[in-house]
N, C-alpha and C positions, 0 to 999 in steps of 0.2 A: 474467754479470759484475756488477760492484758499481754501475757505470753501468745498466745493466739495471733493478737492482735499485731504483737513487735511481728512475728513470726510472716506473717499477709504484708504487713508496711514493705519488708524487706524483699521479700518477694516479687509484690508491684511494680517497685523501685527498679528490681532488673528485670521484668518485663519490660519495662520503659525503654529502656536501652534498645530495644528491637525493633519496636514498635515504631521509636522515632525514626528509625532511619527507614522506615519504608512509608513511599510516595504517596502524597496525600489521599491524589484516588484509588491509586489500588485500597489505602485503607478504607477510602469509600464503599467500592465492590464487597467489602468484607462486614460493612456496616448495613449494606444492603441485603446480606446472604442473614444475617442477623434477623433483620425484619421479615425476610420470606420464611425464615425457622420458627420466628413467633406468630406469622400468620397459619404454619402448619398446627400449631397447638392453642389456636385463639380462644376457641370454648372450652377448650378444660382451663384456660390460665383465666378466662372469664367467670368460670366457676367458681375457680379457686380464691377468686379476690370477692367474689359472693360471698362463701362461704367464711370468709377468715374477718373481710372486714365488715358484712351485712349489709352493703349498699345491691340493690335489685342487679340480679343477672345481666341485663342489657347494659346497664353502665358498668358493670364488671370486665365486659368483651368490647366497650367503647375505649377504657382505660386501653386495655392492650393494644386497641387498632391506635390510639393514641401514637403507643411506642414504636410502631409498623409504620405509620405516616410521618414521625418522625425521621427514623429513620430513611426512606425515601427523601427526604427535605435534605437531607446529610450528606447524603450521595451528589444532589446536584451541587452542594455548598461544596463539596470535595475539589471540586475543579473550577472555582472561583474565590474562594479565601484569597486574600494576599492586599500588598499594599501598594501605593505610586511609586512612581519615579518622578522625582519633580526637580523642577530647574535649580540646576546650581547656582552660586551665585558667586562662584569661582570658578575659573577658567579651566577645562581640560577635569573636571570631576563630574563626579557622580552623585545625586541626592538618593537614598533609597529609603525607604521602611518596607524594612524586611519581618516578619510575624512568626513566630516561635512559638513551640506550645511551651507552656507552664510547665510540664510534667505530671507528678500526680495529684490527682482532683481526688479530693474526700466530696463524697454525698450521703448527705444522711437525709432521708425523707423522711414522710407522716406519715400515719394510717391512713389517714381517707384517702389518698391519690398512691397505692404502693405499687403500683409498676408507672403509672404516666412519667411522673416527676424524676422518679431513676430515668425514662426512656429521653427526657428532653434537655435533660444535659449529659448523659453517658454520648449519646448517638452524637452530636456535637462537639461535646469533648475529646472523643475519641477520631474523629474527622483531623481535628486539628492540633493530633499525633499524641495526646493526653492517656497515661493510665488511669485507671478507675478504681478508686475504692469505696464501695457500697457499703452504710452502714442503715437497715431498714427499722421501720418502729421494731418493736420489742415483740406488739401483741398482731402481727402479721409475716412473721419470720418463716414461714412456710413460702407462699407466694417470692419474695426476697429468692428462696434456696433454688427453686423452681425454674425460674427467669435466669439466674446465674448460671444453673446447670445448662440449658438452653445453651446461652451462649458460650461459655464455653466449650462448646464441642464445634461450636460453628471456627472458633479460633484455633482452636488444635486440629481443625480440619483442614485448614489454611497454611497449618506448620509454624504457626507464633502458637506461643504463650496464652496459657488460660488464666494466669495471673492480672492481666493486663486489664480483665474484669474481675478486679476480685471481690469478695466479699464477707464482712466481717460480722454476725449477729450478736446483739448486745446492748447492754440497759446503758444509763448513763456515764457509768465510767468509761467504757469505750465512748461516747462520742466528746466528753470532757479531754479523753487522751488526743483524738484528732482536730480537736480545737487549737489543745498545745503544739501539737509535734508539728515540729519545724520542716519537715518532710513532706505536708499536705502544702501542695505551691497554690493548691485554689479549695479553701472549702465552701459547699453552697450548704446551707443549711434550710430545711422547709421545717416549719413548724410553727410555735405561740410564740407572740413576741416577746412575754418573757423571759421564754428560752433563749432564744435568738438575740435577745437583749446580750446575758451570759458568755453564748457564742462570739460575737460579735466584739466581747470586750477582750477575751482569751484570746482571739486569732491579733486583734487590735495590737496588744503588749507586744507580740512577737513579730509587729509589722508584716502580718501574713496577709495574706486575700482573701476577703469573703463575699460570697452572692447569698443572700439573705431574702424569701421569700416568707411571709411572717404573715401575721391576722389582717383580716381586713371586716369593717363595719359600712355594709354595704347599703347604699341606699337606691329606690327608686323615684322618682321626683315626676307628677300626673298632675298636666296642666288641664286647664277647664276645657282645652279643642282637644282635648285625646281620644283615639280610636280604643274607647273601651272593651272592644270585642280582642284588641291586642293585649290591652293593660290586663285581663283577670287570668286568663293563662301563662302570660308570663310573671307577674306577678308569682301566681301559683310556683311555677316551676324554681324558681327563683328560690322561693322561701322555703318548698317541702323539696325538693330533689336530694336527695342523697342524706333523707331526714335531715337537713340543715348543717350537713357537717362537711361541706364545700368555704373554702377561703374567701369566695367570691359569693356566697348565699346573700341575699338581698334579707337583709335584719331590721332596713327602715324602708318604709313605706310613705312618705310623703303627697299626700293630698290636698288639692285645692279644694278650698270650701265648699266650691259650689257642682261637686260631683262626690265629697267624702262620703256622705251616706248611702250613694246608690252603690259605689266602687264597693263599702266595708258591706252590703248583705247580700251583693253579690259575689262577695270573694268567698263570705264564709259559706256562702247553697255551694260555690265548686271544690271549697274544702271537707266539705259534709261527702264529697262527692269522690275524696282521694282512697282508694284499693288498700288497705294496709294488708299486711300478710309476708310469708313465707317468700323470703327475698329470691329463692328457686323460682318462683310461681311465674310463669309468663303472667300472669293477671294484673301483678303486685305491683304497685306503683312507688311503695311506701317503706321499708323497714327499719329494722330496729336502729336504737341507738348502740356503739361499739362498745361501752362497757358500762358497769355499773355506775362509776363515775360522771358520766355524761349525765346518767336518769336523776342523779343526788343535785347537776348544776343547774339541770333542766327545773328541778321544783326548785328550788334556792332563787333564780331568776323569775320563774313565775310570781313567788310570793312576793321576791321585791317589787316588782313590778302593782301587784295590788297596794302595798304599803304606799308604794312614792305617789297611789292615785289614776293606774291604768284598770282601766274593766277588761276583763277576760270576754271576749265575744264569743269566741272558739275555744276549744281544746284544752288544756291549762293541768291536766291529769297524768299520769300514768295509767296504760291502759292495761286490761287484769287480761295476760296471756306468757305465757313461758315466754322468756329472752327480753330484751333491755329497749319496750315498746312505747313511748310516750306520745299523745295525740299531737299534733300540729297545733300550733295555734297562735292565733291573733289576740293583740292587745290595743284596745283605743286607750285615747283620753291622758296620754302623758303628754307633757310637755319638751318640745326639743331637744332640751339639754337636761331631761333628768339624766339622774347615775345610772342607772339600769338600761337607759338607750345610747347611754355610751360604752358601755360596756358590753364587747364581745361573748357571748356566750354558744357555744358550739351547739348550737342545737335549734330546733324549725321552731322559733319564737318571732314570731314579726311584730313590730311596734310598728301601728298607723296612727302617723299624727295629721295634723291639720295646721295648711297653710295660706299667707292671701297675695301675694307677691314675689313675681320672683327673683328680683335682690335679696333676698331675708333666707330664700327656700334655697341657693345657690351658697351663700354662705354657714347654713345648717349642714348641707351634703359637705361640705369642708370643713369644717369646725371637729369632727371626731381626729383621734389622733391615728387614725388607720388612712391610708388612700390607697385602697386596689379597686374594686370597681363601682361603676357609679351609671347613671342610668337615665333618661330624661322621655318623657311619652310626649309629644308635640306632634302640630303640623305646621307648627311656625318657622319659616327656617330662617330669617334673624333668629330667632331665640336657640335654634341648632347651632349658627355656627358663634355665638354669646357663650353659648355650654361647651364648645371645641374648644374657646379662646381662654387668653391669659387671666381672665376673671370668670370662667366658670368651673367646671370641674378638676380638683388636682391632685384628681387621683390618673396610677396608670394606664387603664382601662376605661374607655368614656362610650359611653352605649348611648343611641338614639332610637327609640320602638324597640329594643330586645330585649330581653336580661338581664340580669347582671353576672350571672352566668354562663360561663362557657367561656371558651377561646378559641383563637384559631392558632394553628402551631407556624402559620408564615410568619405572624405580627408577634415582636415580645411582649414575653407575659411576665408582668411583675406590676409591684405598686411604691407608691410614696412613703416619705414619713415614717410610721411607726409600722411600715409594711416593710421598711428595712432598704429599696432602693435598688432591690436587685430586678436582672432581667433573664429571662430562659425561653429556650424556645430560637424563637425566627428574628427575621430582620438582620441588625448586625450585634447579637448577643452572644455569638461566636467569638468577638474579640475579647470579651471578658476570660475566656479558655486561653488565651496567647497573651503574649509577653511581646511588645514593640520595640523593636532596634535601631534608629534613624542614625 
């Protein structure tokens, strides 16, 4: 409730107080003792993110080591944060940028990533002397309590405050409250840009801070020299992993004429080819969608997609088994810029178009209003470092032969545009958590 919620703010607020006055790395040590406590309980928190949000086992206990590898990253960031000293340009002075933490950070994540996206700005945030308050989806609020409980014992074993990670569960009015309250000095928001739209204008009014990690309409782009033995497996993975409910899921498919037929009947024989089942199941490559709602967006999107003129090659059904199971599937024969392939839809729908150049197929990959990640199959490398450069991809994420899919927790992870702008994770996304002094 919103009593609850004043009740945690306040709370926070004086764990902060403690927190900031002890030394960056001993706070490090404390961020590391974190990570070795979530790697003691990795398969049951693997489980538990199976079981609450239906992505397969294995990426269940990836997420967690996600937050453990993070963490690790935190630690050595512990004892390197900080800013120059640079020349004066007055006699007998001092230039400094000195770095501050914000104080306390609101996070409120998704369902499909419910412990990474907490692990990649708490463990960071908290490096760089930051309270925490966690506010998780709605319909994974077990995993949330779990993770929190965790750590909090690892902090009251230290002799701080458990506050200091707190957390708060709750539908929209709680994260509308931490939008407003002038108390959150940083909120990151993950979710639909929609929402984030919302967020983004409430933190805005009140001149607050916000890291905004929002939709992305990912595409991958398969030139005529490509190593097809690469392009059908990632492709694959791209588009069915986590049944399509990844930020970063590859939604276009982009092909050159003169390889689209062999690429589309050989994607769908390795689609014919994907394990669905029991997201427990070590076998399972595949499961359900997280709620009803997804399976209602999933046929809504398939039919537009026949209406605006795409053929169903694959999949296009809900399939007939208990829990929220829809087949994978490919769409030929739209055109670039229908509605329906601009339009994000959370679920393993892949539109394959067809293309003849690539000035036309570079400015398609940019033309949605999303840019997280992006993707290019080549052995060309002008046309590699064309797609690095300020006329190829501008999105935040730029892939050559991989996925579109995945990250690594050194490089930040964020996108463009109607991706919202934020950064999380590695590199120097740490400074978004501080506040600069010069």
């Amino acid at each position: 409730s919103l009593e609850d919620y004043e009740e945690t703010v306040k709370k926070a607020k004086e764990a902060w107080k403690v927190w900031a006055d002890i030394p960056a790395p001993k706070r490090g040590e404390i961020v590391r003792q974190i990570g070795d406590a979530l790697r003691q309980k990795i398969k049951v928190l693997g489980s538990l993110v199976s079981l609450e949000m239906g992505k397969i086992f294995v990426e269940g206990v990836g997420e967690v080591q996600e937050y453990v590898d993070v963490c690790d990253y935190a630690v050595g960031l512990s004892r390197m944060i900080g800013g120059p000293v640079l020349p004066s340009e007055r006699p007998g002075h001092a230039l400094i940028e000195q770095w501050n933490p914000v104080g306390l950070v609101g996070i409120i994540t998704a369902f499909n990533f419910p412990v990474a996206v907490y692990g990649w700005n708490s463990a960071i945030a908290m490096i760089c002397g930051n309270a925490c308050l966690w506010k998780g989806a709605p319909t994974t609020s077990l995993i949330s309590v779990a993770v929190t409980k965790i750590i909090a014992k690892v902090l009251e074993d230290n002799k701080v405050p458990g506050a200091i990670c707190s957390l708060v569960c709750g539908g929209a009015d709680i994260g509308t409250a931490m939008a407003r309250d002038e108390r959150m000095d940083l909120l990151s928001f993950t979710g639909s840009t929609k929402v984030g739209k919302q967020v983004a204008l409430m933190v805005q009014e009140r001149f607050g801070r916000s890291l905004l990690e929002l939709g992305g309409n990912n595409a991958i782009i398969v030139f005529e020299d490509a190593d097809l033995n690469l392009v059908i497996p990632s492709a694959l993975f791209a588009a069915v992993g986590t049944a399509g409910q990844r930020c970063t899921t590859a939604r276009r498919l982009f092909l050159h004429e003169s390889v689209h037929d062999e690429v589309v009947t050989k994607l769908a024989k390795a689609y014919a080819q994907v394990r669905i089942g029991d997201p427990w199941d070590s076998d399972t490559l595949y499961g359900p969608l997280h709620t009803k709602e997804a399976v209602k967006m999933f046929l809504d999107a398939v039919e537009q997609a026949k209406q605006q003129g795409g053929s169903v090659v694959y999949g296009g059904k809900v399939i007939n088994r208990p829990g929220n199971y829809v087949e994978p599937t490919i769409v030929t024969g739209l055109p670039h810029n229908a509605p329906i392939v601009h339009t994000e839809t959370f679920a393993p729908i892949l539109y394959v178009l067809k293309f003849k150049e690539e000035e036309e197929v570079f400015a398609w990959n940019n033309e949605v209003k999303q840019g997280l990640s992006s993707s290019i199959f080549t052995k060309d490398l002008g046309r590699i470092f064309r797609w690095l450069g300020p006329k190829g991809s501008d999105c935040g994420i730029v892939n050559v032969n991989i996925p579109t899919s995945g990250a690594e927790i050194g490089g930040a992870f964020g996108g463009e545009k109607h991706t919202g702008g934020g950064r999380e994770s590695g590199s120097d996304s740490w400074k978004l958590y501080m506040r600069r002094s010069t």
